[in-house]
C-alpha atoms as a printed R data frame, in Angstrom:
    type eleno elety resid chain resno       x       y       z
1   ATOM     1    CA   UNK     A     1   0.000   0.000   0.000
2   ATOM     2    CA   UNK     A     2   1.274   3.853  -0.746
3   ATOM     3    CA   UNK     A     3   1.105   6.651   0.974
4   ATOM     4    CA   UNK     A     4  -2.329   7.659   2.067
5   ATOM     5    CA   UNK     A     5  -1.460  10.849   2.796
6   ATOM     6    CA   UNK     A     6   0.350  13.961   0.604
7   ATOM     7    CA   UNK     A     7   1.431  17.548   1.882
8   ATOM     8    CA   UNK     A     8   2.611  19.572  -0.655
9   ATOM     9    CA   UNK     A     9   2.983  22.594   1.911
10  ATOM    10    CA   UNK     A    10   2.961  22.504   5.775
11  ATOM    11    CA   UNK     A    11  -0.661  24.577   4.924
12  ATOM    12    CA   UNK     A    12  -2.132  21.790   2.447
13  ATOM    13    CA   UNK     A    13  -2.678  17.908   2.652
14  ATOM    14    CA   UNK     A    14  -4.674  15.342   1.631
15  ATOM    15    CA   UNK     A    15  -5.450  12.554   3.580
16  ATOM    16    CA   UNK     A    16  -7.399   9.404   2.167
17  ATOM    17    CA   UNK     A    17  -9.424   6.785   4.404
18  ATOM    18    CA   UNK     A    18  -8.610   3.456   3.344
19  ATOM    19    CA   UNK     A    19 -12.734   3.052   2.541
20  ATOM    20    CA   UNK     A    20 -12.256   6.610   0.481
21  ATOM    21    CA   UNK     A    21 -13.221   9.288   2.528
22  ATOM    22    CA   UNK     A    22 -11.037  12.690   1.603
23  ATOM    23    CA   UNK     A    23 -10.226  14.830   3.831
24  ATOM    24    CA   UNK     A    24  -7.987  18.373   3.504
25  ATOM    25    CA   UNK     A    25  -5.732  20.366   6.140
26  ATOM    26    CA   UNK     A    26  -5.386  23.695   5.404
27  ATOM    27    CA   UNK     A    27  -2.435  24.527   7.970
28  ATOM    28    CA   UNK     A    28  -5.400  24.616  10.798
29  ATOM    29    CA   UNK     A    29  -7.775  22.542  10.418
30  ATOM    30    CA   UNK     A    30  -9.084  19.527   8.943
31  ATOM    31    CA   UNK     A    31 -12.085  19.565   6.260
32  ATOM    32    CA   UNK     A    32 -15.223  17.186   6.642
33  ATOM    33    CA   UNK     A    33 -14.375  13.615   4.807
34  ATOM    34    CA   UNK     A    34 -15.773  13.399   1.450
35  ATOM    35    CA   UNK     A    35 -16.131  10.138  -0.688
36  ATOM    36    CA   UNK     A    36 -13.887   9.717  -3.133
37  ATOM    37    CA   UNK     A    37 -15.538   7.601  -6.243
38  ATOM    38    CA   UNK     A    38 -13.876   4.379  -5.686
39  ATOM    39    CA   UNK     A    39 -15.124   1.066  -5.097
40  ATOM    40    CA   UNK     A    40 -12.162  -0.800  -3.983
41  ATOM    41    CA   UNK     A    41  -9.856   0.344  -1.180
42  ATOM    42    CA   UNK     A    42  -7.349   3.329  -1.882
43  ATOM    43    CA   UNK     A    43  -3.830   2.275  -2.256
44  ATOM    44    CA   UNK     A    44  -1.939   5.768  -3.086
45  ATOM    45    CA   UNK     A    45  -2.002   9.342  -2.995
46  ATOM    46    CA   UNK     A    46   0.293  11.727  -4.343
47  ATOM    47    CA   UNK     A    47  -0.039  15.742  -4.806
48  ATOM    48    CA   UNK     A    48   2.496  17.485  -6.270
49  ATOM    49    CA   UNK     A    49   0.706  21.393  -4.929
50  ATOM    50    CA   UNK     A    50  -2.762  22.071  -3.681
51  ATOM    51    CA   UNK     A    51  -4.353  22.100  -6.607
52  ATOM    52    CA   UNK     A    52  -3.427  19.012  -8.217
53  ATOM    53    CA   UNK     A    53  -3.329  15.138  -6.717
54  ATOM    54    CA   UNK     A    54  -3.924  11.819  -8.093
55  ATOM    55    CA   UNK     A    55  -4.831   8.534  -6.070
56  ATOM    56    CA   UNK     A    56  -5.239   4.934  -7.106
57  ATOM    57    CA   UNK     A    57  -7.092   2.157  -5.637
58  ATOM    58    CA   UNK     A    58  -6.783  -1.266  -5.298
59  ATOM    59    CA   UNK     A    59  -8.469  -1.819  -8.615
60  ATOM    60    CA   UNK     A    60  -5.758   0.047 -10.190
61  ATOM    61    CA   UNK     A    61  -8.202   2.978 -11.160
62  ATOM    62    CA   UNK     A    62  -6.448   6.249 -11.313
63  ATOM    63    CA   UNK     A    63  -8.192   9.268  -9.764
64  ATOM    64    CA   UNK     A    64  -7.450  13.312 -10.049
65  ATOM    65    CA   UNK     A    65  -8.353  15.604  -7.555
66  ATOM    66    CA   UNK     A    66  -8.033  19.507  -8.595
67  ATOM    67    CA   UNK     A    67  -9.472  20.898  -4.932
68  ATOM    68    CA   UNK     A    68 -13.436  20.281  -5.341
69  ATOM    69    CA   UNK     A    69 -14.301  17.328  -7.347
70  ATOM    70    CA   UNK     A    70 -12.586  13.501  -8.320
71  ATOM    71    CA   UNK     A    71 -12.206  12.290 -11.963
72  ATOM    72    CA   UNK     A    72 -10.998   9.014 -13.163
73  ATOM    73    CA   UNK     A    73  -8.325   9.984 -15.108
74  ATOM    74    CA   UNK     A    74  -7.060   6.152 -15.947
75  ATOM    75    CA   UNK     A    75  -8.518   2.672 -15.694
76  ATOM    76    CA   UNK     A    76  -7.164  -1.123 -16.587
77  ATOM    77    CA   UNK     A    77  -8.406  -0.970 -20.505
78  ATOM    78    CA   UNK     A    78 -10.273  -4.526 -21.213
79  ATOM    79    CA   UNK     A    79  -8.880  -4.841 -24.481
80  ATOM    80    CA   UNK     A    80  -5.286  -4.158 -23.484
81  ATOM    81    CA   UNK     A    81  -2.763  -6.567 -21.331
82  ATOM    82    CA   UNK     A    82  -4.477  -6.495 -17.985
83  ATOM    83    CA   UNK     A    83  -1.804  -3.946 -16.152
84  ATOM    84    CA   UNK     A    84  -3.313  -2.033 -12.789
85  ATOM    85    CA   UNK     A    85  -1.676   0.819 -11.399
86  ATOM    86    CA   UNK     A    86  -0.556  -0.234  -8.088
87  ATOM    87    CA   UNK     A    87   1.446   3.418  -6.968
88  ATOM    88    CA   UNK     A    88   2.331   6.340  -8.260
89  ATOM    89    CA   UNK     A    89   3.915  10.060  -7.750
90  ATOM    90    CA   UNK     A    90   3.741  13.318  -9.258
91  ATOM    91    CA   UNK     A    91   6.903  15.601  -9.848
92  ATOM    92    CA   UNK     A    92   4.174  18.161 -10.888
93  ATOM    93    CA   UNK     A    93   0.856  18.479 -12.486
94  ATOM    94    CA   UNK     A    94   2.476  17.049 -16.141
95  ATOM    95    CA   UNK     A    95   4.903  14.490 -14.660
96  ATOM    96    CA   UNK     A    96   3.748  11.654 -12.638
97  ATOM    97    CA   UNK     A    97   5.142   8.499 -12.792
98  ATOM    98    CA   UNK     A    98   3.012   5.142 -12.005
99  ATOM    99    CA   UNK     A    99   4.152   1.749 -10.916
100 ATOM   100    CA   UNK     A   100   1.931  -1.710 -11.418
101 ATOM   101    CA   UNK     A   101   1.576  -4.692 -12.511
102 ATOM   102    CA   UNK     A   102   0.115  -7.985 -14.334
103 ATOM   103    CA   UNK     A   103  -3.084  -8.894 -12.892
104 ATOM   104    CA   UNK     A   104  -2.759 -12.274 -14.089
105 ATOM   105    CA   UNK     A   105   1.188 -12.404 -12.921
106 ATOM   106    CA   UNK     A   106   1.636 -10.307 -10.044
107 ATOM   107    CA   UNK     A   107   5.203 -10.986  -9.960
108 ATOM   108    CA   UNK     A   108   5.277  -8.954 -13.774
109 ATOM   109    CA   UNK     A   109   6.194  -5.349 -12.629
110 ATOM   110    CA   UNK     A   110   5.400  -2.356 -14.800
111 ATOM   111    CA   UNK     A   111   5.715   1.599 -15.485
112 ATOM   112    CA   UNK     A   112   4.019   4.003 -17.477
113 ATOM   113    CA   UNK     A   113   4.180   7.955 -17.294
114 ATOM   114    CA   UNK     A   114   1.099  10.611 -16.824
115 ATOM   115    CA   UNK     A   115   2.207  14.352 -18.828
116 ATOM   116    CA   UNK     A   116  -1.048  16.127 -17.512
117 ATOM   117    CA   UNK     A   117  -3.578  14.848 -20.564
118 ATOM   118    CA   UNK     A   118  -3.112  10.818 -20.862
119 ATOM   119    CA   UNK     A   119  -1.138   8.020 -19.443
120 ATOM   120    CA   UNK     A   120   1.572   6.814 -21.846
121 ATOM   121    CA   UNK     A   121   0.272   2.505 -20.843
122 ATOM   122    CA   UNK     A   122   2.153   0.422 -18.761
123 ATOM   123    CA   UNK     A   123   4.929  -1.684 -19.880
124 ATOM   124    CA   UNK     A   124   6.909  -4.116 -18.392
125 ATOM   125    CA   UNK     A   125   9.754  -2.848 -16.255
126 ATOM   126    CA   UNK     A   126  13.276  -4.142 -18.423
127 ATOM   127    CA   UNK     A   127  14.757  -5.918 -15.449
128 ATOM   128    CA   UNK     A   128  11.651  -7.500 -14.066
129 ATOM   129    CA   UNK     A   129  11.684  -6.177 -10.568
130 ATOM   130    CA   UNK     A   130  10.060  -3.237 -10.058
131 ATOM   131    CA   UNK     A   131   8.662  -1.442  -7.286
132 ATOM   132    CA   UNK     A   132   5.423  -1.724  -5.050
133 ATOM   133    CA   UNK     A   133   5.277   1.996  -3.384
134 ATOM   134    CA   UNK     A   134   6.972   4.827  -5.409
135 ATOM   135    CA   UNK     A   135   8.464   8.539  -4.590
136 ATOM   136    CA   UNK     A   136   9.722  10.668  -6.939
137 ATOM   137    CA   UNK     A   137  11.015  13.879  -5.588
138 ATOM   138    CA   UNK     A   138  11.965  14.994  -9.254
139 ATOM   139    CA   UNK     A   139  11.874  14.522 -12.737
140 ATOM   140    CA   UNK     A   140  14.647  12.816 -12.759
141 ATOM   141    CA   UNK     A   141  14.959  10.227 -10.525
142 ATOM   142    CA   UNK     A   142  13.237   8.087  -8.231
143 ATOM   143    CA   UNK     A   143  13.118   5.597  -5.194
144 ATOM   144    CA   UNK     A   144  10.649   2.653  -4.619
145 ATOM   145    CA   UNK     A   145  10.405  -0.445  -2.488
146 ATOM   146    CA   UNK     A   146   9.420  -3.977  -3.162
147 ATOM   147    CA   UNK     A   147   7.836  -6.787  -1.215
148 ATOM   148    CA   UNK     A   148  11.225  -8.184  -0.233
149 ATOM   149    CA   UNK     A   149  11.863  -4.977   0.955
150 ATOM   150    CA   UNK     A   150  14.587  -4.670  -1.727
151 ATOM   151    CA   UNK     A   151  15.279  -0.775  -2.460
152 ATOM   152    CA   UNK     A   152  14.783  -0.188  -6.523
153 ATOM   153    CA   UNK     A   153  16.519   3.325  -7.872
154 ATOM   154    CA   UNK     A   154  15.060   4.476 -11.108
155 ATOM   155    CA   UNK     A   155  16.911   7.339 -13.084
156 ATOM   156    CA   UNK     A   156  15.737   9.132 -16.279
């Protein structure tokens, strides 16, 4: 499971309820929870400012927030290889990178990239091990963890 919650600024975060409740800090105070339109239980949140997060759940549907309402923004395509997001982080608004995997393999890691309009697909990672949680504090490079608790650098 990723992070479930994101603070862009010590005066914004989002926090996300494992059943999908939202709720926002605004350096004082917390708002009421509001439902975020999910079925399955949310696995990640990331927000690169206040006005811009995306979360996934465990279905591997990808959600934007933009401060007052949730879109899906990505889901597992049924004519496509069946890849689910699993978690993912946002440099900024047009550079968010997503980790996943086979939902018939789940040992058959994946990537794919978000640049603000549509999700490039995911594709399996070249070495085969990939990450299960995901932080990338720039556009460059990134850090992730897998179930063995291995450590997995990515660089661009």
């Amino acid at each position: 499971m990723g992070s479930l919650i994101a603070c862009p600024a010590t005066d914004s975060c989002v926090a996300v309820t494992k059943s999908g409740q939202v709720s926002r800090f605004d350096g004082a105070t917390w708002s009421a929870a509001r439902p975020v339109p999910t079925v399955a239980p949310v696995a990640s949140i990331t927000c690169p400012s206040s006005a811009f997060c995306l979360a996934v759940d465990g279905n591997g549907v990808v959600f934007r927030f933009d401060r007052a309402t949730w879109t899906t923004v990505w889901a597992v395509d049924p004519g496509a290889p069946q890849y689910a997001v699993s978690s993912l982080s946002c440099v900024s608004a047009t550079l968010c990178v997503a980790v996943g995997y086979e939902l018939n393999y789940y040992d058959l890691p994946a990537t794919t990239t978000y640049d603000g309009t549509g999700w490039a697909g995911l594709t399996p990672t070249p070495s085969g091990i990939g990450p299960d949680l995901l932080s990338c504090p720039t556009a460059t490079f990134c850090l992730g963890t897998n179930q063995p608790g291995e450590v997995v650098i990515g660089r661009r």
